[in-house]
PADRENVEX-290962 format. One record per atom (N, C-alpha, C, O): x, y, z. Coordinates in pm, whole numbers, plus 50000, padded with zeros to 5 digits. Layout:
% PADRENVEX-290962
XYZ...
//
This chain:
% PADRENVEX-290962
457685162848604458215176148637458845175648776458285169448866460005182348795460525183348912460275196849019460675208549025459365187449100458915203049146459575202249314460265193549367459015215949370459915220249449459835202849617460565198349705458695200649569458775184749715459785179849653460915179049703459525176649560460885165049499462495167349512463425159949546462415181149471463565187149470464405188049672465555185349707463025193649768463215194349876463695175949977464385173250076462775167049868463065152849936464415152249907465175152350004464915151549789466155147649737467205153249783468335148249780466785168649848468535173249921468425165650036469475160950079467285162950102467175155250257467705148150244468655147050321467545139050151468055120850105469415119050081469975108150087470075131650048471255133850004472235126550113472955116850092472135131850199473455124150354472755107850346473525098350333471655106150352471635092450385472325084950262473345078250273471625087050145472375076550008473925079049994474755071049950474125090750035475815093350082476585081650169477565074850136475815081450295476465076250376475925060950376476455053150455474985056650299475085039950300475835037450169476455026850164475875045150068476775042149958478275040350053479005030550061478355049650097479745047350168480375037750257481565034850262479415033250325479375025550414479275008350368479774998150416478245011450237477434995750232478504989150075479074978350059478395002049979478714998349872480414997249879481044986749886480925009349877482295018249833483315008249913484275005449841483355002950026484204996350078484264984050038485354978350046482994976249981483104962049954483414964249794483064954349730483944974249717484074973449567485574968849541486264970649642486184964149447487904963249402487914963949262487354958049170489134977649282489324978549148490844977549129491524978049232491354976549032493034975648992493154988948911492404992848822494594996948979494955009248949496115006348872496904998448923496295009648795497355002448697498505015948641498105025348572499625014648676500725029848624501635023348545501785012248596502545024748415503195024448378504165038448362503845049548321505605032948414507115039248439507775036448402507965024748372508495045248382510025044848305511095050448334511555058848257511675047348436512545052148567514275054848442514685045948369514825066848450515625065948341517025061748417518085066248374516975051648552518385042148545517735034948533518125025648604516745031948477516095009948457516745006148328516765013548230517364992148334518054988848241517184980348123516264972748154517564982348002516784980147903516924966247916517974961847963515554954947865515814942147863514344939047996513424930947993514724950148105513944940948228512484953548245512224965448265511854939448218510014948048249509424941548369509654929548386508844946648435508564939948561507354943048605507204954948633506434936048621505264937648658504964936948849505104927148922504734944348868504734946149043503424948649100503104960449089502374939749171501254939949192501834949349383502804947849457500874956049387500634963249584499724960149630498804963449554499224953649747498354954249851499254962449962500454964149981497824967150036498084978950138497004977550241495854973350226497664982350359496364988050413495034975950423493954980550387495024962650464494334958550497493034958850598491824957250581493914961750719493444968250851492024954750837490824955950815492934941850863492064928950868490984928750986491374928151102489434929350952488634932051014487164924350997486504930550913486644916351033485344914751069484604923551070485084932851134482654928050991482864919850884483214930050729482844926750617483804939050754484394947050639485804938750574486044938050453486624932950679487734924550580488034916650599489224916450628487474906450601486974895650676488484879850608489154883650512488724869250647489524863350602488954859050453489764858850360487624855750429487504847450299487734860050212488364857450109487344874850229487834884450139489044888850123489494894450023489634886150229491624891150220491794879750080492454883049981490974863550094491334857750018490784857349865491304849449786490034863449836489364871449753490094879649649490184880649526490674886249783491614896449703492784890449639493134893049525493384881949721494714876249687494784861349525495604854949459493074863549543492954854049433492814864949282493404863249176491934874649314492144885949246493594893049168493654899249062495064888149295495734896949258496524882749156497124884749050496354870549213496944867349107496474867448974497214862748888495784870348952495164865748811495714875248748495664874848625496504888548824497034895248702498104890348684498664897848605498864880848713499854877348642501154884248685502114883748609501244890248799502244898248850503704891448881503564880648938505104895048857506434892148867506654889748996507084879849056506174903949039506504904049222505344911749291504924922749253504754902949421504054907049513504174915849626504444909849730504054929449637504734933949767503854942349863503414952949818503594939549967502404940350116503314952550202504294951950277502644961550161503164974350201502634978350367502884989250418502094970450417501944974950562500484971050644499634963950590500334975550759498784979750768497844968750732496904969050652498384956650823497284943650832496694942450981495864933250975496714945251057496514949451177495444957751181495564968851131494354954551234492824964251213492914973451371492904965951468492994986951401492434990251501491534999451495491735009951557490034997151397489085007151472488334996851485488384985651433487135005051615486475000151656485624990951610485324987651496485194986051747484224975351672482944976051596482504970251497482334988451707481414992151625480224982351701479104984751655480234973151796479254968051787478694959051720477554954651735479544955851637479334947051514480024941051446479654932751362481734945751483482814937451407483674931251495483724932551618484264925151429485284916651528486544916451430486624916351307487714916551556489344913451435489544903351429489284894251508490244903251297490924891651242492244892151279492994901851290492524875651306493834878451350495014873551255494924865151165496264881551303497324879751224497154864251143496894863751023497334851551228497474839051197496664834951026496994829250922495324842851087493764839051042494594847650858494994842150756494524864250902495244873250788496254867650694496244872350580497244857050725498624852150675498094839350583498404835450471497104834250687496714821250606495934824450423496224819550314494724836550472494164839450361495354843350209495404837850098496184854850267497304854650164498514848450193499564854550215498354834350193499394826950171498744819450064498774807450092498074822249936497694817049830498424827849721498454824249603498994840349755499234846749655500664840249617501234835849717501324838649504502094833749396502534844749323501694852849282504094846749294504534853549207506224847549176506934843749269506704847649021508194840849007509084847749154509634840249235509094858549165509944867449227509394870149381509874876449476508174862549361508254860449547506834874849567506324883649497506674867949747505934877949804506304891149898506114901549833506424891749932507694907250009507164912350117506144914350051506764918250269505894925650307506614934850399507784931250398506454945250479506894954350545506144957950609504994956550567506294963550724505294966850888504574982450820504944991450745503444979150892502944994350910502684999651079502554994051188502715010851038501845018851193501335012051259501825007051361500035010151208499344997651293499894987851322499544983551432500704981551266501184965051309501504968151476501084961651572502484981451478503124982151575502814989251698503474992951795501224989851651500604994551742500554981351866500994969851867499654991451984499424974152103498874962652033499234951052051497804967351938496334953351916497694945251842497514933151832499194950851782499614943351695500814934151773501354924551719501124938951915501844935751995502924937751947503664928151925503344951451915504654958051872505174953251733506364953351703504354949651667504464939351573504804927851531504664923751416505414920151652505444910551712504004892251607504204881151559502884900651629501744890051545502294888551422502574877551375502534901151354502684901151190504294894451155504564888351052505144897051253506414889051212506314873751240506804865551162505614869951361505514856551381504594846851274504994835751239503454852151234502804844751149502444846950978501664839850916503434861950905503384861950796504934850750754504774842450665505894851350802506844841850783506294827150765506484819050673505214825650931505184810650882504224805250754503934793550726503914815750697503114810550586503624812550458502934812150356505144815250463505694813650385506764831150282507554832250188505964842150395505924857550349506834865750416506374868950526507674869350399509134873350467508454887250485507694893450411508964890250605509094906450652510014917250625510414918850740510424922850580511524932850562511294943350629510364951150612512624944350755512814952950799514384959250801515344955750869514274969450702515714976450694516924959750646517754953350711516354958850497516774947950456516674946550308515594942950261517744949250225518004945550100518264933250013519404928550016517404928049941517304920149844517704916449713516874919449627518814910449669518564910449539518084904949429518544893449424517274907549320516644898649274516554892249156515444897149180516554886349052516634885348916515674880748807514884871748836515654886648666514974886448563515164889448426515234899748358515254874948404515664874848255517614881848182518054884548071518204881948332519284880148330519704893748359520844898248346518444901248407518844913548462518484912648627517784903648675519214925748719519254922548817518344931848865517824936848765517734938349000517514948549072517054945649213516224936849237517714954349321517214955349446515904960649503515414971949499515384946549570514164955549661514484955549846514774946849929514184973749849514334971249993513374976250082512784987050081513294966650159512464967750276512584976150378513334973050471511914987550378512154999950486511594991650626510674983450623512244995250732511564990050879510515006050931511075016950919509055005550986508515013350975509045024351012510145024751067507895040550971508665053751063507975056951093507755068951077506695045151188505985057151302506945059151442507945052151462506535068551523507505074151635506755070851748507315070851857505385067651738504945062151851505115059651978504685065952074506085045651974506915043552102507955043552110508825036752055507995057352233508945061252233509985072452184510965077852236509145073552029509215087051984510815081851848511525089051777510765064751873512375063451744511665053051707511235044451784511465053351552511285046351441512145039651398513315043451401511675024751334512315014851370512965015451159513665007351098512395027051116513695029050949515185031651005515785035451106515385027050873517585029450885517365027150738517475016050685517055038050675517505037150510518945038850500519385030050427519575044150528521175045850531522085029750566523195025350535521135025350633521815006550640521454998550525522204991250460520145000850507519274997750431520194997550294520944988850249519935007350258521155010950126522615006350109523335005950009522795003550221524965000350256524564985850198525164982150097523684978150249523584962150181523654963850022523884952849970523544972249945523034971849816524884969249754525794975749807525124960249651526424958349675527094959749484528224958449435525884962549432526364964249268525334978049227524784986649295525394975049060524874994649047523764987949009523314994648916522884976449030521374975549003520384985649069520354989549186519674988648976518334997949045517774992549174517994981749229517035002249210516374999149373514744996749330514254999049219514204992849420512944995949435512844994649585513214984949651512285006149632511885006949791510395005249850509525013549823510174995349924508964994949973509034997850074509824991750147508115010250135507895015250282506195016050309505275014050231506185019550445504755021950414504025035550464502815037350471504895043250491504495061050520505375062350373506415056250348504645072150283505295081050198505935094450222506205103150139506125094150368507275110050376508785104250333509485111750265509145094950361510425086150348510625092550196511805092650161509715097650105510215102749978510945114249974512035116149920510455119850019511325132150074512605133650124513225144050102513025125650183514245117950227515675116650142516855119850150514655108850045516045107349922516625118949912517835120849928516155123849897517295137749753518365140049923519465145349904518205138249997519585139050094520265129250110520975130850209520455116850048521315105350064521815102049937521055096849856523345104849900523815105149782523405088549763523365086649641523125077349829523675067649756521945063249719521585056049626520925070949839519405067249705518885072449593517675071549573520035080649473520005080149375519775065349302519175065449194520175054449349519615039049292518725037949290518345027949229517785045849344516445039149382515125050349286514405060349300515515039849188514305044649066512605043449116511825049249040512055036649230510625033349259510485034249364511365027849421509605040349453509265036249559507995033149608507305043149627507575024349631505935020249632505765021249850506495018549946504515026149830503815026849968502805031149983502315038649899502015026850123500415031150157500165042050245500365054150236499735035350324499185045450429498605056150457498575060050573497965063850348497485076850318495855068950353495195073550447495415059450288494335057450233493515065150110492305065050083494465070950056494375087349956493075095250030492155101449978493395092150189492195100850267491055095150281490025101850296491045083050278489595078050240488535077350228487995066550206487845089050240486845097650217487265109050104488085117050148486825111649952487665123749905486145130549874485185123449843486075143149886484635151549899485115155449717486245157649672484205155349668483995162449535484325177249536483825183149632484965183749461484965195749430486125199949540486455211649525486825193049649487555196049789488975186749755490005192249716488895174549772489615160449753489665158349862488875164849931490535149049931490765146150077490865148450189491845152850248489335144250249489475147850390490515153050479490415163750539491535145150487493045141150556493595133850545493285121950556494935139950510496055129850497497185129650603497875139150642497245114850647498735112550751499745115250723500585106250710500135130750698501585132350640502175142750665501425152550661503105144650686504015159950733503635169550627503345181250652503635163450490503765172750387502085175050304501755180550199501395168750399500285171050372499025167450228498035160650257499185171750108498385161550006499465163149895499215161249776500775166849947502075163149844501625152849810501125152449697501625138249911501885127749919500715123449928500705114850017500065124349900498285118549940497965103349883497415094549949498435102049741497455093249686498155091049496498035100549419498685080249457498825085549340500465082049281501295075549345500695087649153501915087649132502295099549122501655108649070503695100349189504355111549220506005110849159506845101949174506085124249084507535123049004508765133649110508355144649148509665130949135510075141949185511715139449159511805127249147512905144849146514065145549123514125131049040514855121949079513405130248939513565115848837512895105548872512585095848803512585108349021512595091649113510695090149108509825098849118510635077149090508765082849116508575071549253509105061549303507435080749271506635075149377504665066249354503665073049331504655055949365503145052949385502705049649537503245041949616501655057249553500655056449684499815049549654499085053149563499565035649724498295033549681497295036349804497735037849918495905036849772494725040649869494545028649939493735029350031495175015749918494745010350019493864999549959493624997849840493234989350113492054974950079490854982150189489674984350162491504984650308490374983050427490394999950501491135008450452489675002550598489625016550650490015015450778490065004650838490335027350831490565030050971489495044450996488945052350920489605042351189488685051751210487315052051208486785054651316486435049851093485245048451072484805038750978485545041150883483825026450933483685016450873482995026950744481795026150721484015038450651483355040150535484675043950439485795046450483484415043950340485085052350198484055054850127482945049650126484775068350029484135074349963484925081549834484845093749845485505078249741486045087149608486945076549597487375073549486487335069849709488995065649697488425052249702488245049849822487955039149609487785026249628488685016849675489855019049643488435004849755489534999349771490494992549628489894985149550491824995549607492354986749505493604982649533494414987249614493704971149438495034961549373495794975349312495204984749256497124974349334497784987249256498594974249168499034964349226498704976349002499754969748908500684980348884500384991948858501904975448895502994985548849503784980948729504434970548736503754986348648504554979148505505994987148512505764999248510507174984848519508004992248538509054990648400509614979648398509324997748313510024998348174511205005948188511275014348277512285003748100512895009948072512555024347968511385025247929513365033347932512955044747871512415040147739511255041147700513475034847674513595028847540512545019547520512085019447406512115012547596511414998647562509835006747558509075002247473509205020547658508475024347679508335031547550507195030047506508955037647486509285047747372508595039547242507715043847168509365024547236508595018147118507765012347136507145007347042
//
């Protein structure tokens, strides 16, 4: 029988199993979030499987190098076309007393095991360009040498199965220093030089918002990015603590459809701020990307 001690222990107990679940369990879990799209300029013929990491925030001992490599052994096994590192490898919260950072070199080495036909891809976040990242300076010098190109405000073209499409690399849009962000989607886009679809990797999702004012990112059927952490804490019955965004939980977490074009957020690998999550697990995002027709049958 549940009587009123039991009942009285169990609300007490409540914050603590809260907060070591959060702390002990929820951050060391991985799961794969998996969306299938059907962007209606994708040309019939090309399916593309697109694995995301995000949001590392490489850290001692929450993300430690043998787990970045963990993950990256994880992501191949799905079998993904193209790999693309949306930002946010650069850890700056505290230590805590107990953690220590990992550094860029240490971060590049662990995923320089990931493998895909169509390559690995990555783009700066906030953090990179924070000080601990030395303006981002670490992440350009040592994801290259391990083989992982940076894209900043830089179009790609790529091919499959005799179809074509562009991926481009947004340069970040925090304002930080200085108050001017280092995006130029409008350059960004001028490289694009035939009518193949886009896919845009950034790593703030306000940049979505953006499009519907630039006649020529109508190309751009996808845009994948992090940085929300989908709040990384989401309270039951509430959803997300807070989200880093002008537009507030528009953009939180998720797939998002808007003037045709979609958007995926993913939540992210590692935390900032405080060593917990809670609703929002860390995951691998798979993106299957179809044409209309091919999705239909």
């Amino acid at each position: 029988m549940f009587s009123r001690r039991n009942f009285l222990s169990a609300f007490f107990s409540t914050p603590f199993l809260f907060g070591g679940y959060a702390f002990a369990v929820e951050p060391q879990r991985l799961v794969v979030t998996s969306y299938r799209i059907s962007p209606g300029s994708w040309p019939g013929g090309l399916r593309l499987r697109i694995a995301v990491l995000s949001d590392l925030h490489a850290m001692n001992p929450w993300m430690s190098q043998a787990h970045i490599a963990r993950i990256a052994a994880a992501t191949n096994a799905l079998k993904p076309d193209i790999i693309l590192l949306a930002g946010d490898y650069v850890a700056s919260m505290p230590p805590y007393g107990v953690g220590s950072y990992v550094s860029m070199e240490d971060c590049a080495e662990a995923l320089s095991i990931l493998v895909a036909p169509l390559g690995v891809h990555a783009v700066l976040g906030n953090h990179d360009l924070g000080r601990r990242g030395n303006w981002g300076e670490s992440v350009r010098r040592a994801f290259p040498a391990r083989g992982i190109p940076v894209m900043e405000n830089r179009a790609l073209r790529l091919e499959k199965g005799g179809s074509s499409f562009w991926l481009l690399g947004l340069g970040d849009q925090w304002r930080g220093r200085g108050g001017i962000g280092l995006d130029d989607l409008p350059a960004t886009l001028a490289q694009v030089r035939d009518d193949g679809p886009a896919i845009l990797l950034a790593h703030e999702p306000d940049i979505f918002a953006e499009l519907r004012r630039l006649d020529h990112a109508r190309r751009i059927a996808l845009a994948v990015c992090g940085h929300t952490h989908g709040g990384q804490v989401s309270i039951p019955f509430y959803g997300p603590r807070s989200i880093p965004s002008r537009y507030g939980r528009r953009y939180a977490y998720g797939l998002v459809v808007e003037d045709g074009r979609h958007l995926v957020i993913s939540a992210g690998l590692g935390m900032t701020g405080i060593p917990v999550r809670f609703g929002v697990p860390p995951e691998i995002v798979l993106i299957t990307v179809d044409s209309p027709e091919a999705a239909a049958a």
